[in-house]
VEXVEX-171423 format. One line per field, with one value per residue: residue in one letter; chain; y, z, x of N, C-alpha, C, CB in turn. Coordinates in steps of 0.02 Angstrom, whole numbers, always signed. Glycine has a CB too. Example, Ala and Ser with C-alpha at 12.3 -4.5 7.8 and 13.67 -1.06 7.14 Angstrom:
2
type: (a s) .
mol: (A A) .
nnorth: (-284 -112) .
nup: (+390 +354) .
neast: (+660 +642) .
canorth: (-225 -53) .
caup: (+390 +357) .
caeast: (+615 +684) .
cnorth: (-165 +2) .
cup: (+390 +394) .
ceast: (+660 +645) .
cbnorth: (-224 -30) .
cbup: (+452 +286) .
cbeast: (+565 +704) .
END
This chain:
111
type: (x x x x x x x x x x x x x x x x x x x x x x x x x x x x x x x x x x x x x x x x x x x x x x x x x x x x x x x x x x x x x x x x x x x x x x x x x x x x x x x x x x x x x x x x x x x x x x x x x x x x x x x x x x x x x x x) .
mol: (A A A A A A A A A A A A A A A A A A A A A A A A A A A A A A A A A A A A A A A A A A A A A A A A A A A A A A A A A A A A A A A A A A A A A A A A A A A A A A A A A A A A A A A A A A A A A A A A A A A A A A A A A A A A A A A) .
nnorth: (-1258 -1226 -1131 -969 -960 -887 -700 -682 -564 -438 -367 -194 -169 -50 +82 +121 +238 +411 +477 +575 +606 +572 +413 +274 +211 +59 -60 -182 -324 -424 -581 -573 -467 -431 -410 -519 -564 -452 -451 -567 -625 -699 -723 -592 -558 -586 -495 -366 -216 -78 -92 -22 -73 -83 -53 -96 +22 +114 +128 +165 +279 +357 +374 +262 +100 -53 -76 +41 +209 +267 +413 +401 +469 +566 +681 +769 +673 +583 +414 +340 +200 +38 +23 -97 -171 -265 -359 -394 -287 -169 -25 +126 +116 +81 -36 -29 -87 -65 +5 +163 +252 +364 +399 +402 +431 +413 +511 +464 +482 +491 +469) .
nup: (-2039 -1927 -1780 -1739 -1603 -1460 -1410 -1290 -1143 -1115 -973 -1006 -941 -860 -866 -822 -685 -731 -758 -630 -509 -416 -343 -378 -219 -146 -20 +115 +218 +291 +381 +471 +542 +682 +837 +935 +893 +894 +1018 +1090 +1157 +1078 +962 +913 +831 +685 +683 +560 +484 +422 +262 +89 -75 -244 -414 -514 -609 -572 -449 -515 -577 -489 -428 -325 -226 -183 -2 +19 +138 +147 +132 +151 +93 +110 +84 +185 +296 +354 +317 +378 +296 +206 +55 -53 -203 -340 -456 -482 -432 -517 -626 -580 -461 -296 -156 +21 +172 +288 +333 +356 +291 +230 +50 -111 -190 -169 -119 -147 -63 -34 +140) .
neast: (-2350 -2229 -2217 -2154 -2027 -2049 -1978 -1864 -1891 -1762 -1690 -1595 -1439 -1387 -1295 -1108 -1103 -1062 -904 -859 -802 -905 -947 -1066 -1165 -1125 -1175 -1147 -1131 -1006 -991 -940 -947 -996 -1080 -1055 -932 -858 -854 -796 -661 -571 -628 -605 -505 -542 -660 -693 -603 -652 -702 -687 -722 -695 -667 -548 -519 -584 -507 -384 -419 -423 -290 -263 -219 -227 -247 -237 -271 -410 -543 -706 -851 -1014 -1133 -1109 -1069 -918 -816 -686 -587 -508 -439 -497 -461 -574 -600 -723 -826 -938 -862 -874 -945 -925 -920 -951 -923 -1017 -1160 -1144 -1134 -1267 -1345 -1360 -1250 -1063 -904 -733 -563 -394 -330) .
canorth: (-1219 -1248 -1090 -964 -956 -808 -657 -664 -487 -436 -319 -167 -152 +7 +93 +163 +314 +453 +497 +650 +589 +540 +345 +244 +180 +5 -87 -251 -332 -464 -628 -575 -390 -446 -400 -594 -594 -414 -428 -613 -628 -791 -695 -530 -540 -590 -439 -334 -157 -56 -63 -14 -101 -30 -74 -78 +72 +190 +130 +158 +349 +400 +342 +225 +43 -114 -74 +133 +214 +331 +427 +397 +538 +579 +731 +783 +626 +518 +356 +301 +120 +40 -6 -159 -175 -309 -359 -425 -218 -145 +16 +180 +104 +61 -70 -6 -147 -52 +44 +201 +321 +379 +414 +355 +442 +439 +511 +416 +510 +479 +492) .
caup: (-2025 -1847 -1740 -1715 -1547 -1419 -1381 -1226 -1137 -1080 -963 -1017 -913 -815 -882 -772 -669 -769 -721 -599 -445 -367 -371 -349 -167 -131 +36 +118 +275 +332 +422 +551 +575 +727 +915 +961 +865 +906 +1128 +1098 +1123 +1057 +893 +895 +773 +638 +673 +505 +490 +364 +184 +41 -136 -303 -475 -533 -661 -524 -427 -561 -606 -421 -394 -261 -227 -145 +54 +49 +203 +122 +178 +104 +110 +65 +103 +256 +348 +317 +366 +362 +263 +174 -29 -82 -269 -347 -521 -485 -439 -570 -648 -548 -397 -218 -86 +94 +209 +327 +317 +410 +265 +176 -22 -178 -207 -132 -149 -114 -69 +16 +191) .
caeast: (-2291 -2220 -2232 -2086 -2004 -2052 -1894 -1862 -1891 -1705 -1669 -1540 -1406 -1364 -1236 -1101 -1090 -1031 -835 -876 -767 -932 -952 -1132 -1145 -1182 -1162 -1133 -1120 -976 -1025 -891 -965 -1049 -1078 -1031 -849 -809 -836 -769 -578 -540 -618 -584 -456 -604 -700 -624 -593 -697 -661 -719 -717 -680 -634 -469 -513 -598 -431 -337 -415 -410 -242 -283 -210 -243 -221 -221 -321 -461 -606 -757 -896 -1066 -1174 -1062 -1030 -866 -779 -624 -589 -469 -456 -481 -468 -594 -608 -797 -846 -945 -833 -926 -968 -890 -946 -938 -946 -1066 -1240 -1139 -1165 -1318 -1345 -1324 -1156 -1007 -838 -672 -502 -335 -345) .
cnorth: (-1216 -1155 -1051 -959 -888 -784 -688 -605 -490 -394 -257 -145 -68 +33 +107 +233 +339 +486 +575 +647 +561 +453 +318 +197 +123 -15 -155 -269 -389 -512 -586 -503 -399 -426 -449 -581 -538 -396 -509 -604 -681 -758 -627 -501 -542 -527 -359 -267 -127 -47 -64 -54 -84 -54 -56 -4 +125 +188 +199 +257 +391 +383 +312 +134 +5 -96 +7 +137 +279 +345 +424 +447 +547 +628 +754 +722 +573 +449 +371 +212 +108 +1 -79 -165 -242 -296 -359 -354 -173 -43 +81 +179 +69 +23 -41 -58 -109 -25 +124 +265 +333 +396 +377 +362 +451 +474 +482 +474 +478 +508 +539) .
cup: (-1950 -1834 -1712 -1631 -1516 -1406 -1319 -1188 -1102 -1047 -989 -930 -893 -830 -810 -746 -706 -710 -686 -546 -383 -388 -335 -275 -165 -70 +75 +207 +293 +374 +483 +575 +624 +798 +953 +948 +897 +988 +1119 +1090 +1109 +996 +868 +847 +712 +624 +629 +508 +438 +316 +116 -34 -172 -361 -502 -582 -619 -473 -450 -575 -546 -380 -338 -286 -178 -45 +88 +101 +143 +177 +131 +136 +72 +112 +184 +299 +312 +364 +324 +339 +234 +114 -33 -162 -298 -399 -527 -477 -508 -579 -616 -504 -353 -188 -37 +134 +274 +309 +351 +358 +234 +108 -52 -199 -179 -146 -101 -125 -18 +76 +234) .
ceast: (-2279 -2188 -2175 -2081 -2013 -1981 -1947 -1861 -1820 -1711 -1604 -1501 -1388 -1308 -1191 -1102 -1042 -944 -837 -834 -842 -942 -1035 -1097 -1182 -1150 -1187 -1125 -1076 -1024 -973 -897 -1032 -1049 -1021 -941 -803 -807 -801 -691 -526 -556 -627 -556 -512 -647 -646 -629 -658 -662 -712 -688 -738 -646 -580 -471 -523 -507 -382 -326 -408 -337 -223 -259 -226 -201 -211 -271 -357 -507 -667 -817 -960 -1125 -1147 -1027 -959 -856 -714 -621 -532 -473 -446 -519 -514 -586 -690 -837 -859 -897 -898 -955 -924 -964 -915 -962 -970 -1122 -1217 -1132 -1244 -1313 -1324 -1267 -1114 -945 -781 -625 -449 -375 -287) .
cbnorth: (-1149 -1338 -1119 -900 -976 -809 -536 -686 -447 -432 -339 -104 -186 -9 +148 +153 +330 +519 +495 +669 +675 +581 +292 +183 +215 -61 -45 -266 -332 -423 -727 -596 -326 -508 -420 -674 -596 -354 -418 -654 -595 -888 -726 -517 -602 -639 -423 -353 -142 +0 -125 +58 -144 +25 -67 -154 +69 +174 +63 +99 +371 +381 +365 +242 +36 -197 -112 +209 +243 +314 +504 +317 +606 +500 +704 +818 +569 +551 +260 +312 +103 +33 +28 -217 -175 -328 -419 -489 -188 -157 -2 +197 +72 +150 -144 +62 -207 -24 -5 +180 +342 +422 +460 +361 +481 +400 +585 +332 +582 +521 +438) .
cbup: (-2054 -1826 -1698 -1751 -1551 -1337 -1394 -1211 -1089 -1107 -922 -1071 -937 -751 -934 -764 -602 -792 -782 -573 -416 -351 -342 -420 -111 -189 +65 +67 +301 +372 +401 +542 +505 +725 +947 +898 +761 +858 +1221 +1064 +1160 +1084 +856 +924 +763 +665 +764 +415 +472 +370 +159 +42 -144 -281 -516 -586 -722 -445 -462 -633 -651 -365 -395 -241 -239 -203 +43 -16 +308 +54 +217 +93 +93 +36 +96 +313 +383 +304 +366 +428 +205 +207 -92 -26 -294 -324 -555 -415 -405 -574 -731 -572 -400 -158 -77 +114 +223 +365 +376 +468 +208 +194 -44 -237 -235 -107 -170 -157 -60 -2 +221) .
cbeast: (-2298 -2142 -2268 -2054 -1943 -2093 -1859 -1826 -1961 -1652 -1670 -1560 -1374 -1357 -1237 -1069 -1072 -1103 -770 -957 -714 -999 -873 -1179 -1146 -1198 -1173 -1058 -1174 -936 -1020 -791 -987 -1055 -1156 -1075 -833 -817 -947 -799 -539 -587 -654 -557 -384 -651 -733 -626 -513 -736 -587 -725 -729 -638 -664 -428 -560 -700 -396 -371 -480 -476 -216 -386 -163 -197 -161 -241 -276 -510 -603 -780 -854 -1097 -1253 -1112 -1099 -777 -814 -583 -643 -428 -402 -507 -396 -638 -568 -817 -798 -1034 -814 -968 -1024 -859 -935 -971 -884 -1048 -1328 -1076 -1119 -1349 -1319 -1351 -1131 -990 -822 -647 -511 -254 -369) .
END
């Protein structure tokens, strides 16, 4: 009798954050968020603003679109950024293209 085939162990997926207005924080860094691009002025223009990224549904439930100015906030400190809607952003979490808050949760609002 030939020998069944091993499972494979899966991981379970992570659900998402529960709809509270806080969203999971994750964060990212730009090739062009650099010393070099932003004292250079031949590429100045390259060096990008701050923005955060967000799934069309958190968008969608915080009435927020592609290009608004928010503030993003977590345990007192904020920034300012601006939305950029992804499809590829898991539902309950934001990218912040810096390291300039702390925590796991943030909240997003108009600015």
């Amino acid at each position: 009798p030939a020998a069944e085939p091993a499972m494979a162990a899966f991981e379970m997926v992570p659900s998402p954050a529960a709809v509270n207005g806080r969203l999971r924080l994750g964060t990212f860094r730009s090739i062009w968020n650099a010393t070099e691009v932003k004292v250079s002025p031949a590429l100045k223009f390259l060096h990008p603003k701050l923005r955060v990224e967000m799934a069309p549904a958190d968008a969608q439930r915080l009435e927020l679109f592609q290009g608004d100015q928010v503030v993003v906030g977590s345990d007192g400190q904020t920034v300012d950024a601006t939305v950029i809607v992804r499809d590829a952003t898991p539902e309950g979490s934001v990218f912040l293209e810096t390291n300039a808050l702390d925590g796991p949760l943030v909240e997003v609002r108009r600015a």
